[in-house]
C-alpha positions in Angstrom: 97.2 -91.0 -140.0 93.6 -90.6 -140.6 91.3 -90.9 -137.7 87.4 -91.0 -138.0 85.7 -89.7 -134.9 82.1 -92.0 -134.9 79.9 -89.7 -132.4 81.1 -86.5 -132.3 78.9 -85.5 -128.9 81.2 -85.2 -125.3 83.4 -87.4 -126.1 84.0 -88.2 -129.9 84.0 -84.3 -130.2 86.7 -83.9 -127.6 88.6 -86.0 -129.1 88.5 -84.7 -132.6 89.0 -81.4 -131.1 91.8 -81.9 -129.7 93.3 -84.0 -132.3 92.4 -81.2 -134.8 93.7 -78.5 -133.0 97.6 -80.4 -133.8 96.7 -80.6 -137.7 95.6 -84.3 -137.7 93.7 -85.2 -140.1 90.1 -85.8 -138.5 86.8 -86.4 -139.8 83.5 -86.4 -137.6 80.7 -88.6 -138.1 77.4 -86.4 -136.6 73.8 -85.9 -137.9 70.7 -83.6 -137.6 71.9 -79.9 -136.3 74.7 -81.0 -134.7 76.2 -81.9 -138.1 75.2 -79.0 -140.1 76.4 -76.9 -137.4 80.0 -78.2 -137.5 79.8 -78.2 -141.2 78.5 -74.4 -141.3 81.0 -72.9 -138.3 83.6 -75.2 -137.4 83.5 -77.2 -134.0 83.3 -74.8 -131.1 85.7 -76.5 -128.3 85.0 -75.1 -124.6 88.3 -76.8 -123.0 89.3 -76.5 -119.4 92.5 -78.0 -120.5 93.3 -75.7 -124.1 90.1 -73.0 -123.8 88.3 -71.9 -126.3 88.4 -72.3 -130.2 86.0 -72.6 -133.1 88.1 -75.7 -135.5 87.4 -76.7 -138.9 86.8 -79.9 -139.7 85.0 -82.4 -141.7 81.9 -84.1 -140.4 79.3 -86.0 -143.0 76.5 -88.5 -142.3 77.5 -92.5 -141.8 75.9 -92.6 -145.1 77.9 -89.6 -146.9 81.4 -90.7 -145.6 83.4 -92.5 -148.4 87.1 -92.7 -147.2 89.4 -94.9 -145.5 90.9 -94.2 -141.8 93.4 -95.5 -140.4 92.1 -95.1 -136.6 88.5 -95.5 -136.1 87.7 -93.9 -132.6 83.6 -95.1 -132.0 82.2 -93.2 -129.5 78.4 -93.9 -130.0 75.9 -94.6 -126.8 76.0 -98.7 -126.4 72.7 -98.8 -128.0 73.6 -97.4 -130.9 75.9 -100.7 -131.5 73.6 -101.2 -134.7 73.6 -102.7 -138.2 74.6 -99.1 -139.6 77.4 -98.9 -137.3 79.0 -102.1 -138.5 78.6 -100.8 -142.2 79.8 -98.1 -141.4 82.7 -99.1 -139.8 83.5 -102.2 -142.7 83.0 -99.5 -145.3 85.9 -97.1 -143.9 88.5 -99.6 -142.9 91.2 -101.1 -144.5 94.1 -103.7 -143.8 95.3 -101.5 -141.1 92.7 -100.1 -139.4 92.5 -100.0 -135.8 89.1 -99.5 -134.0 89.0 -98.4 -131.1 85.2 -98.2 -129.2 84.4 -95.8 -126.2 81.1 -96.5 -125.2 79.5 -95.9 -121.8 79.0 -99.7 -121.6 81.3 -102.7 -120.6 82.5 -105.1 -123.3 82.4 -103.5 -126.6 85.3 -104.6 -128.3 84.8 -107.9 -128.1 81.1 -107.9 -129.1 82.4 -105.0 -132.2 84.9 -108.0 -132.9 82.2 -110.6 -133.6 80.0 -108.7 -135.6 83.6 -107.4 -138.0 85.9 -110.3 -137.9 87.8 -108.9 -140.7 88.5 -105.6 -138.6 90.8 -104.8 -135.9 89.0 -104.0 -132.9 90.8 -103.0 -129.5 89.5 -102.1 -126.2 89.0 -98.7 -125.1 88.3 -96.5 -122.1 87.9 -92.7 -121.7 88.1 -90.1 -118.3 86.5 -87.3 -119.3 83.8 -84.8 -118.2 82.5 -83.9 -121.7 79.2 -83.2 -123.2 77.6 -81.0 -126.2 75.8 -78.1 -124.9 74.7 -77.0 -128.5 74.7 -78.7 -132.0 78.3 -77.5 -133.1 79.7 -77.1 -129.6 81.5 -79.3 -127.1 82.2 -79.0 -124.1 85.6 -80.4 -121.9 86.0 -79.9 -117.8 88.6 -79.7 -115.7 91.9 -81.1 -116.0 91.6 -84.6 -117.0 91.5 -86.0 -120.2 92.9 -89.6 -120.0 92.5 -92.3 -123.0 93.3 -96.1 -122.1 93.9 -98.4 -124.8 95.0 -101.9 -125.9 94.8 -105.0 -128.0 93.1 -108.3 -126.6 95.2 -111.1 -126.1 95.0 -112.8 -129.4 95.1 -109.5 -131.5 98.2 -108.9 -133.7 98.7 -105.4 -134.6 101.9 -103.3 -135.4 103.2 -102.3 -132.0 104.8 -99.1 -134.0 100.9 -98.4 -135.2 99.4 -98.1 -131.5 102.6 -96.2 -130.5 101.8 -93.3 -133.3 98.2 -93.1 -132.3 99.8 -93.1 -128.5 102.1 -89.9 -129.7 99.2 -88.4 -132.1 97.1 -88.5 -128.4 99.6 -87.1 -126.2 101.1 -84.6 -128.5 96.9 -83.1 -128.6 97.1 -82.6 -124.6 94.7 -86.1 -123.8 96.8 -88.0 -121.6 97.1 -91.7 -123.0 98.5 -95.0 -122.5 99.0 -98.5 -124.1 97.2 -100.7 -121.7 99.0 -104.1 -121.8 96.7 -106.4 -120.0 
């Protein structure tokens, strides 16, 4: 699986930390110093729940990024929900994709889904106490680290493709579930 991490600050970098540190394939979407940091050193993970480590990993600009992913985690502000976002976002998926937002605002997926009907978009929710102290660095407390996520009621997706992304999760120390409601 390929996952795309869109917002690579507390919680996108988390995420891509700890998905990296297993040897998934992860790429980061940042900008400014925060993206030429990563690119320069690695991301620097402080991690209550797996320490400390400096990772490799790929990070370009919305505007450098040419691949396909297979799981796009967004994890922008809610105002960033903008017209470079959804190009973004229809430029990287493919048949299969599976979106999945977690933004600090209520509602996402659904409004995603209007603006990329041609994308699968589910719904998302994070526990985390993350943030970036530094461009290149991110920061994880404590001992939770718990993903929720799910399809809406009328989505069809491959069960077996939300249960790999539910093992690629776990298997990285975030503790996740399949929400079914």
């Amino acid at each position: 699986m390929k996952y795309l991490v869109v917002g690579t600050g507390g919680v996108g970098g988390n995420i891509a930390a700890f998905l990296s540190l297993i040897g998934k394939d992860v790429t980061c979407i940042a900008r400014d110093a925060h993206l030429e940091a990563i690119q320069t050193s690695g991301l620097k993970l402080h991690s209550g729940l797996k320490g400390e480590h400096s990772i490799p990993i790929k990070a370009y600009t919305a505007e450098d990024y040419s691949d396909k992913a297979d799981v796009i985690f967004v994890c922008v502000k809610g105002y960033s929900l903008d017209p470079s976002l959804v190009r973004l976002i229809k430029k990287a998926s493919q048949k299969e994709t599976l979106v999945i937002p977690l933004l600090n605002v209520f509602g996402t997926g659904p409004k995603l889904q209007s603006l990329l009907p041609d994308v699968t978009i589910l719904d998302g929710c994070i526990y985390i106490v993350g943030f970036m102290p530094a461009p290149g660095e991110v920061i994880q407390m404590g001992k939770v680290f718990r993903l929720v996520f799910g399809t809406h009621r009328d989505t069809n997706v491959d069960p077996q493709l939300l249960k790999i992304v539910l093992k690629d999760l776990q298997e990285s120390g975030i503790t996740a579930e399949i929400s079914t409601d």
